[in-house]
C-alpha positions as CSV (number, residue, x, y, z in Angstrom):
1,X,-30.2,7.7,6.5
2,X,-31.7,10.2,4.0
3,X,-32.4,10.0,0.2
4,X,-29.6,12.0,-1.2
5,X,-27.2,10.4,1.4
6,X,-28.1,6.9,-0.4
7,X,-28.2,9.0,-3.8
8,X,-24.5,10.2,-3.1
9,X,-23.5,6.5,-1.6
10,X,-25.0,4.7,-5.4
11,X,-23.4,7.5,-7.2
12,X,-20.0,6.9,-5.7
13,X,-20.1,3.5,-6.1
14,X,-21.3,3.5,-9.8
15,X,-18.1,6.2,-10.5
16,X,-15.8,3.4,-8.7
17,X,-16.9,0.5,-10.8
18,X,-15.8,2.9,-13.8
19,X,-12.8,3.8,-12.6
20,X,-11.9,0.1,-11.7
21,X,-12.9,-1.1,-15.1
22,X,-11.0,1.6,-16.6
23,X,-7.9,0.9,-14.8
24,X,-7.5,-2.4,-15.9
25,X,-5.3,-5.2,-14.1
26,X,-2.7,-3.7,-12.0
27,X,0.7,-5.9,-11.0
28,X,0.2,-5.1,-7.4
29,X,-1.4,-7.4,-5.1
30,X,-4.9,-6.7,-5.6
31,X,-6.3,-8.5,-2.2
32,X,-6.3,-7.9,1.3
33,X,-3.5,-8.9,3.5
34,X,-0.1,-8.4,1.4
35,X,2.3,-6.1,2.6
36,X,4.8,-6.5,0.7
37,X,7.3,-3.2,0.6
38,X,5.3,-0.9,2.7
39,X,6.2,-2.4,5.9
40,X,4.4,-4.9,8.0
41,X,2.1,-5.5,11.4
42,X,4.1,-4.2,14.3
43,X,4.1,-5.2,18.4
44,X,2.3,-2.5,20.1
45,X,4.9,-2.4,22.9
46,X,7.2,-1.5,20.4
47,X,5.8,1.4,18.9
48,X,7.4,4.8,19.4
49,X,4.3,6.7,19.5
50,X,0.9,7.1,18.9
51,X,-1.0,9.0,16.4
52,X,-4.5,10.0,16.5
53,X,-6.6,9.7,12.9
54,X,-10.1,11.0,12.8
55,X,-12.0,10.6,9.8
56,X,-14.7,12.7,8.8
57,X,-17.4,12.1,5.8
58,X,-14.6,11.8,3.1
59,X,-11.5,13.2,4.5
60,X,-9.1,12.7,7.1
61,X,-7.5,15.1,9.6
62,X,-5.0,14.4,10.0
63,X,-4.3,14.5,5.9
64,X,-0.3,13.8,6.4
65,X,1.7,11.8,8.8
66,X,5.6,11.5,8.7
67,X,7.2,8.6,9.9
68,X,10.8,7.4,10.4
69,X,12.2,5.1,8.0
70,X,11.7,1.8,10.1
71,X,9.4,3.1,12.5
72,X,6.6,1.4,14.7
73,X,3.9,3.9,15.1
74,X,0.6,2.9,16.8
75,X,-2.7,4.7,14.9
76,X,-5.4,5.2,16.9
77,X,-8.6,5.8,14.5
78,X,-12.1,7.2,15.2
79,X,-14.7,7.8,13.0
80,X,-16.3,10.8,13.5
81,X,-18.7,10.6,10.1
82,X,-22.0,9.6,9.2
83,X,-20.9,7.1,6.9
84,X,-18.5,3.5,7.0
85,X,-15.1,4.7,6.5
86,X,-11.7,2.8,6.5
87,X,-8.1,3.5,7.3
88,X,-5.7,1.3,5.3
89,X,-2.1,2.2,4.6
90,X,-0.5,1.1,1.3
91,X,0.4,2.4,-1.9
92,X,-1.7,3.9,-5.0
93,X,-1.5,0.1,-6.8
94,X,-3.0,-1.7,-3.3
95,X,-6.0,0.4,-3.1
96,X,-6.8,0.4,-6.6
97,X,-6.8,-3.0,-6.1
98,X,-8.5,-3.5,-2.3
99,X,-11.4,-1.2,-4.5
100,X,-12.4,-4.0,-6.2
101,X,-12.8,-6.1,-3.0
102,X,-14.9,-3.4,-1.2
103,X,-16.7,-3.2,-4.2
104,X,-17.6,-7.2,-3.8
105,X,-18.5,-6.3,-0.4
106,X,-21.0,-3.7,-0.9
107,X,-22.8,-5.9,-3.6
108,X,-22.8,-8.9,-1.6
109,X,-24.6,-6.6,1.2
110,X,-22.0,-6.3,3.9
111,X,-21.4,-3.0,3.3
112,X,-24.3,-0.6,4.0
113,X,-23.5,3.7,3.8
114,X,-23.3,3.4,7.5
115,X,-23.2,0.0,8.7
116,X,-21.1,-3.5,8.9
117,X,-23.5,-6.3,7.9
118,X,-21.4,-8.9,9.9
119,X,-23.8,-11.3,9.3
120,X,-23.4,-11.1,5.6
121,X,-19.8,-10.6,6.2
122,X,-19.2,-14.5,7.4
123,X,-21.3,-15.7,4.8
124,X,-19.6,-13.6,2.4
125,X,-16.7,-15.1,4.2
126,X,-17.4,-18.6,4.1
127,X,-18.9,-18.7,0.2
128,X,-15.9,-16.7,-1.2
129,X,-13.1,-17.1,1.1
130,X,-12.6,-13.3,2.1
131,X,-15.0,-10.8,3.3
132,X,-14.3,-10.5,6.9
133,X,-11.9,-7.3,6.6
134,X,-9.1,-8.0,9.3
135,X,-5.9,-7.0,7.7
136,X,-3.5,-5.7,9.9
137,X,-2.9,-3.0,7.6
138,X,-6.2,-1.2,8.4
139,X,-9.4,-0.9,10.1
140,X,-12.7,-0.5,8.6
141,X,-15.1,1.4,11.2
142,X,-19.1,2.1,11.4
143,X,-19.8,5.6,12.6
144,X,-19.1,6.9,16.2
145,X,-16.4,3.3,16.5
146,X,-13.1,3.3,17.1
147,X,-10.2,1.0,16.3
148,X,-6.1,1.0,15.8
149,X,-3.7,-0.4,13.6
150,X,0.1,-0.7,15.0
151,X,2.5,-0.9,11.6
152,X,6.3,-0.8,10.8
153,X,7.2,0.8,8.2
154,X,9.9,0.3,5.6
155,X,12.8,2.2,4.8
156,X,11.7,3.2,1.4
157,X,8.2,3.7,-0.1
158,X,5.8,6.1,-1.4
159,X,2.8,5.1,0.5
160,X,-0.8,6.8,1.4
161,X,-3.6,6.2,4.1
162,X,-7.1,5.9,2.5
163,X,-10.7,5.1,2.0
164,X,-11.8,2.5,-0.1
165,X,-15.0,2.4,0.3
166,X,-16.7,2.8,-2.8
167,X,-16.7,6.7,-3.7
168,X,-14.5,8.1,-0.8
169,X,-11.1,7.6,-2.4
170,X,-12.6,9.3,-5.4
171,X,-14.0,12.1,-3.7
172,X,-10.5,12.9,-1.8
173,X,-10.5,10.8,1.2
174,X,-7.0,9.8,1.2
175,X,-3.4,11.1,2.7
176,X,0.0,10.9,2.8
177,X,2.6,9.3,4.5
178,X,6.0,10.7,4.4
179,X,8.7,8.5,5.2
180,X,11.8,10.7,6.8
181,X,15.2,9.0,6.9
């Protein structure tokens, strides 16, 4: 990992703790796991179809997915960047919030600009009570790794894939979901 790489990782984390501080408390659920009204884990074998997500150094391609009100959809992601990126599906008020948390992680050293401490993740984990990242809502991925998420989705919401690793929501990496009825 070069300089400005690390430069451009500390500068986009120093803009999110500003724009978390700024935002102030929010009445969505501001940790990991809560689904509430944009849909919830779904069974594999139910899902309709499969779409591929790649994710690049700060944006996603692709940038909009439509769904079907109700829909199970199976989201096969790979990260094709140099950095730690994550896929999470919820709404503008749940990242805002799940910010914070990824925040916590990167000063508690589990995340690194291109690497899962895991190690620091369980401790994390056990001194804290969260840390380990395994909501069924997304998938946090080191470079060249692949994962999926499988979700239903509700019959009404405004809701967004996205980044929140420090920096990369900021700098655009987020998309939308349409919901068609």
């Amino acid at each position: 990992m070069n300089f400005s790489c690390l430069s451009r990782t500390a500068a986009g984390a120093a803009f999110t703790v500003a724009a978390v501080l700024a935002a102030g408390p929010s009445s969505a659920d501001m940790g990991h796991g809560s689904s509430k009204g944009v849909g919830h884990a779904g069974e594999a074998a139910k899902a309709t179809r499969t779409v591929e997500i790649v994710m690049h150094d700060n944006f996603y391609e692709p940038e909009k997915v439509d769904v079907k009100a109700g829909e199970t959809v199976r989201f096969t992601v790979r990260n094709n960047g140099e950095l730690v990126h994550e896929f999470n599906i919820g709404t503008a008020d749940m990242h805002r919030g799940h910010q914070k948390e990824m925040m916590m992680m990167v000063e508690h050293g589990v995340l690194e600009p291109d690497r899962i401490n895991h190690e620091a993740a369980k401790a994390m984990q056990a001194d804290m009570g969260h840390g380990m990242h395994n909501d069924p809502n997304s998938v946090l991925l080191e470079p060249g790794k692949s994962g999926e998420v499988v979700w239903t989705f509700p019959e009404d919401a405004v809701l967004e894939f996205a980044c929140n690793v420090p920096g990369h929501y900021e700098a655009g990496m987020q998309g939308q979901i349409m919901i068609k009825h």
